[in-house]
DOBATOR-340568 format. One record per atom (N, C-alpha, C): residue in one letter; x, z, y. Coordinates in steps of 0.1 Angstrom, whole numbers, plus 5000, padded with zeros to 4 digits. Example, Ala and Ser with C-alpha at 12.3 -4.5 7.8 and 13.67 -1.06 7.14 Angstrom:
% residues 2
A513250784943A512350784955A513250784967S512850714978S513750714989S512950795000
END
This chain:
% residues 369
X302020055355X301820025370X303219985376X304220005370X305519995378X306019895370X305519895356X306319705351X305019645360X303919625364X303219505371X303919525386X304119615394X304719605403X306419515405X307019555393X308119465388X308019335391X306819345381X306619175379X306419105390X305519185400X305119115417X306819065421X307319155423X308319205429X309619045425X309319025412X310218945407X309818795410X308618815414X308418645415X308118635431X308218735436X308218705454X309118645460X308918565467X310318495475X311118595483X312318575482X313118675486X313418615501X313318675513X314018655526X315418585526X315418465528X317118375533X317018325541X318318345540X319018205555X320018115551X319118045543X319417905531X318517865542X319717725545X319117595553X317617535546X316717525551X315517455545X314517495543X314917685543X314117775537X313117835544X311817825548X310317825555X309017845550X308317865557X306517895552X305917805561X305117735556X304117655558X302517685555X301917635563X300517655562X299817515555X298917525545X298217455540X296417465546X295917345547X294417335552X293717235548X292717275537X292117205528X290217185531X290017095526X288117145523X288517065512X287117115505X286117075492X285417075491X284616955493X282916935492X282716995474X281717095471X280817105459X280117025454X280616945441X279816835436X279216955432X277616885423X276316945423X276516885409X275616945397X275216905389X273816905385X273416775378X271916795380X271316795367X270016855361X269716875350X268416815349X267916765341X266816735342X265716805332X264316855338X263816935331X262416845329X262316855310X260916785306X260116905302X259716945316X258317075312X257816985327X255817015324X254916985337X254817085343X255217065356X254917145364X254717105382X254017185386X253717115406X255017165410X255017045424X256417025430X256817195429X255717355436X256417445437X256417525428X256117515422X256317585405X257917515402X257817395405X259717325403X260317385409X260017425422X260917475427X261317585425X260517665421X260617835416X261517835406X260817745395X261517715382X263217705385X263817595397X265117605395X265717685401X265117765414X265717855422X265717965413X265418015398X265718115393X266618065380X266617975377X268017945368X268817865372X268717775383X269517695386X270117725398X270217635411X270517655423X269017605433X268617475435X267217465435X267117315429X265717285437X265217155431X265917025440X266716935433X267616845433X268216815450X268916765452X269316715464X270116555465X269216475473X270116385469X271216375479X272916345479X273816345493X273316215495X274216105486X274915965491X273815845472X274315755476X273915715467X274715725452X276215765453X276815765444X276115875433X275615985440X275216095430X273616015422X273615945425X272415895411X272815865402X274215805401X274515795389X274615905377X274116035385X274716145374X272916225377X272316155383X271016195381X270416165373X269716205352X269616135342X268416155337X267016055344X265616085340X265615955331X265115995321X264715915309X264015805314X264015705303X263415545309X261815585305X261615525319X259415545317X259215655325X259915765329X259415905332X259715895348X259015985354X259716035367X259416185370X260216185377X260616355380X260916405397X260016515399X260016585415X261316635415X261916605427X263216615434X262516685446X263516715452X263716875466X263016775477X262616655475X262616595492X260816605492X260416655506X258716725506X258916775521X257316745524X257416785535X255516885539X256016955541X254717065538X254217055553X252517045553X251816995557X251917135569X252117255565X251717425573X252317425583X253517325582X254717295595X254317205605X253617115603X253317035615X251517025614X250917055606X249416975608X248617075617X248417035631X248117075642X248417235645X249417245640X250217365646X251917305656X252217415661X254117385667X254317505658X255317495650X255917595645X257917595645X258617685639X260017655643X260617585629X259617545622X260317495604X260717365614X261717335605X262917215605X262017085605X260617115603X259916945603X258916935608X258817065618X257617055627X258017005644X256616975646X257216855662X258016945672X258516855678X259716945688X259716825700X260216885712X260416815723X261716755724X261916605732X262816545732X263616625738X263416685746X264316725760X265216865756X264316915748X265017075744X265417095730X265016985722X264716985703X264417125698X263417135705X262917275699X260917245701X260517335695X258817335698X258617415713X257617405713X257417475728X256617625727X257417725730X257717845731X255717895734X254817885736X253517895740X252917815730X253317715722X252617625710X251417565714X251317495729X250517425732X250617305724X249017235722X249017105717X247417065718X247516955720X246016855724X245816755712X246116755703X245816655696X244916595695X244416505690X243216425690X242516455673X241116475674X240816495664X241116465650X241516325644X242416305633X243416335634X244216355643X245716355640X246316495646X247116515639X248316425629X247916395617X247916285612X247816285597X248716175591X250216145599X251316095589X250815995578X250015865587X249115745585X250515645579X250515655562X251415575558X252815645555X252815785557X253815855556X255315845566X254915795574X255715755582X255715775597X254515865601X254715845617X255216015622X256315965632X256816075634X257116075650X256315985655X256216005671X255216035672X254616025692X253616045697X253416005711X252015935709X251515865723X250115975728X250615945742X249416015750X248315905751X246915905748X245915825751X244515935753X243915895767X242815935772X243116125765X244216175772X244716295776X245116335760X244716305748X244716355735X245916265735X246916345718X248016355713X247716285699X248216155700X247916065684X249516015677X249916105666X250716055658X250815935653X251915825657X252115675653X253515675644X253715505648X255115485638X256015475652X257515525652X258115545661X258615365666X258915255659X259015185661X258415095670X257315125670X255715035679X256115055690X256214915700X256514965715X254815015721X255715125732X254115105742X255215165756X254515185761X254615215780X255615385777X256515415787X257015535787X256715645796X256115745792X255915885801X257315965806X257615965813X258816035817X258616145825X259416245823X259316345839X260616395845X260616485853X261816485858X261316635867X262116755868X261616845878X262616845893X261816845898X261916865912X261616975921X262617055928X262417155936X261317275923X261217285912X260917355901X259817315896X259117165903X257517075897X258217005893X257417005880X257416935869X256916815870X257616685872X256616555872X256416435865X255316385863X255316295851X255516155860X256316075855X256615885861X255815845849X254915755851X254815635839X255715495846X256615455834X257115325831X256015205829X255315125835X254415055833X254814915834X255814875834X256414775840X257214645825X257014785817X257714705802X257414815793X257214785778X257014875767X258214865757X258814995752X259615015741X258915105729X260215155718X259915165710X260215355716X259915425707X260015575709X261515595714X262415555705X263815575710X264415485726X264115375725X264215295737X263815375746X262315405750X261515525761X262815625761X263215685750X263715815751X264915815765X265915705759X267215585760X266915595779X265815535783X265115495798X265315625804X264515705795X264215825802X265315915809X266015905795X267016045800X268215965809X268315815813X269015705823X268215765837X267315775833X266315705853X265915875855X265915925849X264816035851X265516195841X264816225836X265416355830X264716385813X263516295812X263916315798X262316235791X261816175780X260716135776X259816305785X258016265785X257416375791X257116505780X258116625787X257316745779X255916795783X255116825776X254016925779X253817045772X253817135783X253517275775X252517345781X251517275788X249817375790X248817285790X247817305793X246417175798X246917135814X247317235824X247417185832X248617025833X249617075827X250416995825X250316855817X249416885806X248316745800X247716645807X247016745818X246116675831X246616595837X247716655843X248916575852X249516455843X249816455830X250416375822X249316265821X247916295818X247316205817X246916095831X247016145839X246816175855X247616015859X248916095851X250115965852X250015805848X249515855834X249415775826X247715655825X247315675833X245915615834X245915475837X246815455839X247115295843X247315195832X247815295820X247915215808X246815305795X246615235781X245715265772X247115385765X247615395765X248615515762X250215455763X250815585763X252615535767X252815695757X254215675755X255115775745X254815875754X255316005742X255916125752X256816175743X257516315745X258216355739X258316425724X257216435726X257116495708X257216405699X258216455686X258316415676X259416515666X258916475654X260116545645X260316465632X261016545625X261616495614X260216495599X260416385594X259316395584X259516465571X260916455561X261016505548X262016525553X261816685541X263016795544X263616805528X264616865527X265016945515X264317015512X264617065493X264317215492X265617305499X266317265496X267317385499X268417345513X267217295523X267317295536X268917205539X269217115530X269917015538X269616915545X271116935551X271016805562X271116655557X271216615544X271116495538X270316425543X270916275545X269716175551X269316065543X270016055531X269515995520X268015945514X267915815515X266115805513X266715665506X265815655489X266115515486X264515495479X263315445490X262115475488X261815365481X261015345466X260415255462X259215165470X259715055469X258714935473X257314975476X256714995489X255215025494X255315175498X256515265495X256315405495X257115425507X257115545511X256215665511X254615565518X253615645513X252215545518X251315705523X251415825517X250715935520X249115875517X249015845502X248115805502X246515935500X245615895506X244516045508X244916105519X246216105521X246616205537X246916325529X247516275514X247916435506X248816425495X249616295502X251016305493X252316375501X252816475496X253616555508X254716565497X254816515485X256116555478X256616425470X257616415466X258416295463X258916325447X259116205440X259116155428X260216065424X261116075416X262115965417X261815925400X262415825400X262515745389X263915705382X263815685368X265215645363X266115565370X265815465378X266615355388X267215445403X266715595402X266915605413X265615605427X264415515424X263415495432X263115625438X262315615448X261715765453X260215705462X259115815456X258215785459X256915895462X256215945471X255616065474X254416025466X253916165461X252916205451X252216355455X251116345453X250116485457X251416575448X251416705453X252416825454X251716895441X250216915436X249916945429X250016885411X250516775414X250416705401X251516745391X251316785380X252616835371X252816735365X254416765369X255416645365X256816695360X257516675350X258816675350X259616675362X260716765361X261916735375X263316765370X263616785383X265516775383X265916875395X266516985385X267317065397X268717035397X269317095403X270717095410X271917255405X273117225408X273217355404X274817325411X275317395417X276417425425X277317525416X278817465412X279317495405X280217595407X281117695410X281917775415X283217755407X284217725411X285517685401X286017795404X287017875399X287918005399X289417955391X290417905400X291617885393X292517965399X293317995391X294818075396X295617945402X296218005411X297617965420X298417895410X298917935401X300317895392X299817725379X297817815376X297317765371X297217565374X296917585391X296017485400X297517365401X298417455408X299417385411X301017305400X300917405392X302117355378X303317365388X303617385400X304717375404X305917465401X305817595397X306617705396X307617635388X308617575391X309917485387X311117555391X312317545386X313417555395X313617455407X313317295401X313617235416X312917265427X311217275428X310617345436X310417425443X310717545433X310417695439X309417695450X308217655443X307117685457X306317815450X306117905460X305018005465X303617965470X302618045465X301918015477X301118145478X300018155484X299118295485X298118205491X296718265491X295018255499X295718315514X295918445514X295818515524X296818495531X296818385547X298318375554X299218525560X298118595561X298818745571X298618835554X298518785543X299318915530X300618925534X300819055532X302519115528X303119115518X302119015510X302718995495X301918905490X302618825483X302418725472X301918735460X299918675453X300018735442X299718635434X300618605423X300718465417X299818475407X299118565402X298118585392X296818615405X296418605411X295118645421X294518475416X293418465416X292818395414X291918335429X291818165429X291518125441X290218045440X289018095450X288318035450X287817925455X287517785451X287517695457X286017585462X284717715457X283317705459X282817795465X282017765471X280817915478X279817895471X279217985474X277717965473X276917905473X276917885488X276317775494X276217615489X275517525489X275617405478X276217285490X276717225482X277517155497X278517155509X278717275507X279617295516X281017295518X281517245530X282917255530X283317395533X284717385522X285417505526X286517495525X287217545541X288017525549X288617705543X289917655541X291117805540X292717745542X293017875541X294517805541X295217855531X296517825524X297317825515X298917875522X299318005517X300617995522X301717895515X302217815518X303517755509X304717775512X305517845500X307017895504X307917845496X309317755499X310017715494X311517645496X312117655489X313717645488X313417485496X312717385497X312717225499X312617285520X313617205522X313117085534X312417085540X311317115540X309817105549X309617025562X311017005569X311416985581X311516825579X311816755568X312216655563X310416555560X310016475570X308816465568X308616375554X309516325547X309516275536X309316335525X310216465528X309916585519X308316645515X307916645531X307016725529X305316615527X305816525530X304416385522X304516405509X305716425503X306116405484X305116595480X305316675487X304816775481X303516785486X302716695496X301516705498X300716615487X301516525486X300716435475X300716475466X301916525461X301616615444X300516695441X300316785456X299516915457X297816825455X297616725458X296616615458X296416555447X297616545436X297516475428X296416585417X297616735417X297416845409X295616875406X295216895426X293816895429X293316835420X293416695422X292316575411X292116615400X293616645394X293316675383X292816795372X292716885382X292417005373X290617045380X290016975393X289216935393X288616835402X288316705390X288116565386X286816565399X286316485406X285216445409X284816485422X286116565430X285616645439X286816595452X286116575465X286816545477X287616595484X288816665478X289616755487X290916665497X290516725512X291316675522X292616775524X293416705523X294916845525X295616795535X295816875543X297416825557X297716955557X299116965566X300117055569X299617095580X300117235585X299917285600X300517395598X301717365610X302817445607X302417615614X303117685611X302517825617X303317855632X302517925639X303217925654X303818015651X305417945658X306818005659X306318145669X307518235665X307218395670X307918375681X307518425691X308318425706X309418585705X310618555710X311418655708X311318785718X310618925716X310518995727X311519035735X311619025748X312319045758X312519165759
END
């Protein structure tokens, strides 16, 4: 116990008042590249999913397009990936999942889960409709693009009131664009009475927008990726019972009934664990850099090991790095040459991954009076 104490003890920067001599704060992120595996057993989208959330991380994610190139389904085959959108979340219910309808004005569902739908709908005609027009008082799921007339409302003195725009027709987002300019927001409704009045408004035309809409495909493992590189004719939701997606060796992506067993591809989020002395190679005599994880340690541990992944798949993580050393720091030439090295080191000991580094110096101690 007292040679490892030694040993701390010997490699800690000693306190001087050598010109040059300072502590700096380092502030990094590192996106978690993913690795993807591909599995040839049949199985339905959520059996895939089970299957990777217990040996892997889950079922695939795609970020950017670059990551296809390391996504590797054999030529001929296709395989279920994380992107799906389950029917229990929006089909004539309001619920709070990430892909059920929500109001322009609040992006949330409405707290009472009122809704009028119209007998067929919602049924995501083509896989693609993610707005909603009022016509003869019922709620009919379209494509957001289609212009029609805008419902707007606005509260006054605590009444709620519906404007129809009758004058010109836009597309969902345009309406929204008008609305929240002239007025206060596309029209919410949250009772019959408030339907009545909306429809009330709207009688002048065969239907106009209102505020509901949500997001169509979600992740399995609830990211925020917007990534879609959909094969030619797809998504089509053909039967009104394709809710889960299919990708192909090129990359394609294309929804398929949830039940069909298919080959897939999970993901797996890597956790790197390097040492300080390991990461960096700096421990030189010309150098003499320190560093530590913990800015407020009382001590320096050059064998502590640093983590540079969470858990979490994707995510940035943001820490800081103490850096201590005999150089300059003050010298902004100085201290570009040791940020670049510290960038270079990164790359290399791990290849493939986006780490942002800058300096931020630590607030000078005010002298007590």
């Amino acid at each position: 116990m007292k040679t490892r104490q030694k040993a701390r003890e010997d490699v800690r920067p000693k306190s001087s008042s050598r010109t040059g001599h300072g502590t700096i704060f380092l502030t990094f992120a590192h996106e978690l590249i993913d690795e993807y595996h591909f599995i040839e057993q049949s199985k339905s989208w959520s059996e895939a999913q089970q299957y990777c959330r217990e040996h892997f991380t889950d079922l695939a994610t795609i970020q950017r397009e670059e990551d296809l190139s390391r996504v590797h389904i054999p030529a001929g085959q296709v395989a279920w990936i994380g992107l799906h959108d389950d029917p229990a979340a929006w089909f004539k219910v309001m619920t709070n999942a990430s892909n059920s309808w929500r109001w322009s004005v609040t992006g949330a569902t409405s707290p009472g889960g009122f809704q009028n739908w119209n007998t067929a709908d919602p049924d995501k005609w083509s896989g693609k409709e993610a707005c909603v027009i009022i016509a003869d008082s019922k709620w009919i799921d379209i494509l957001c693009p289609i212009n029609a007339h805008c419902l707007c409302f606005k509260v006054q003195e605590g009444v709620k009131q519906f404007i129809l725009v009758s004058n010109y027709s836009r597309t969902w987002l345009g309406c929204q664009s008008m609305c929240r300019q002239n007025y206060q927001d596309l029209a919410q409704i949250e009772s019959a009475e408030e339907n009545q009045a909306a429809m009330t408004a709207s009688a002048g035309v065969a239907y106009a927008w209102i505020g509901l809409y949500r997001n169509i495909w979600l992740w399995s493992d609830l990211s925020n990726s917007s990534f879609r590189n959909w094969k030619l004719g797809s998504p089509n939701n053909m039967d009104n019972n394709e809710h889960c997606v299919l990708m192909n060796e090129d990359g394609l992506m294309e929804d398929d009934t949830c039940s069909e067993p298919q080959s897939f591809v999970c993901h797996e989020g890597t956790l790197n664990m390097i040492g300080p002395w390991t990461l960096l190679g700096l421990r030189t005599r010309e150098w003499n850099v320190y560093m530590s994880v913990d800015a407020s340690a009382e001590e320096y541990c050059p064998d502590s090991e640093l983590m540079f992944a969470v858990k979490q798949r994707r995510s940035v993580l943001q820490t800081q790095m103490r850096i201590q050393t005999d150089l300059d720091l003050s010298d902004a030439a100085v201290s570009e040459q040791l940020l670049k090295l510290l960038q270079e080191r990164l790359q290399e000991k791990i290849p493939g991954t986006d780490f942002k580094l800058r300096w931020s110096k630590a607030p000078e101690k005010k002298d007590s009076a």
